[in-house]
C-alpha positions, 0 to 999 in steps of 0.5 A: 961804771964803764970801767968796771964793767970791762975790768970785770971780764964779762965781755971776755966771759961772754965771748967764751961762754959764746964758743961753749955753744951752751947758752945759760938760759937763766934770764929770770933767775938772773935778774933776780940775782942782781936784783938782790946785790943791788939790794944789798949795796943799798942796805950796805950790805957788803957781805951779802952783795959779795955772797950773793955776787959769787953765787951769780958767777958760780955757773957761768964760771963752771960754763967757761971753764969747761971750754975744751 
């Protein structure tokens, strides 16, 4: 589990979105998210996981990318 985690890049996602000094104030929102994949793997719901997984990304990416 460890492993995934660090080839997922969210450390590396954190230490960007850190320098934004933009801090996504989403905890609610986040926990429902993963809630929700973690729901899907249970129902071995590989498409909804993988929709859902994208959508969770979608801010933090467009957070990091507007690093200047």
């Amino acid at each position: 589990m460890l492993k995934a985690y660090y080839f997922s890049h969210i450390p590396l996602f954190h230490q960007k979105l850190g320098k934004t000094k933009r801090y996504l104030d989403d905890n609610p929102l986040t926990d429902k998210e993963h809630r929700m994949i973690v729901q899907a793997l249970r129902d071995n719901d590989v498409a909804k996981a993988e929709e859902t997984l994208k959508n969770h990304f979608n801010p933090g990416v467009r957070a990091v990318l507007n690093v200047e």
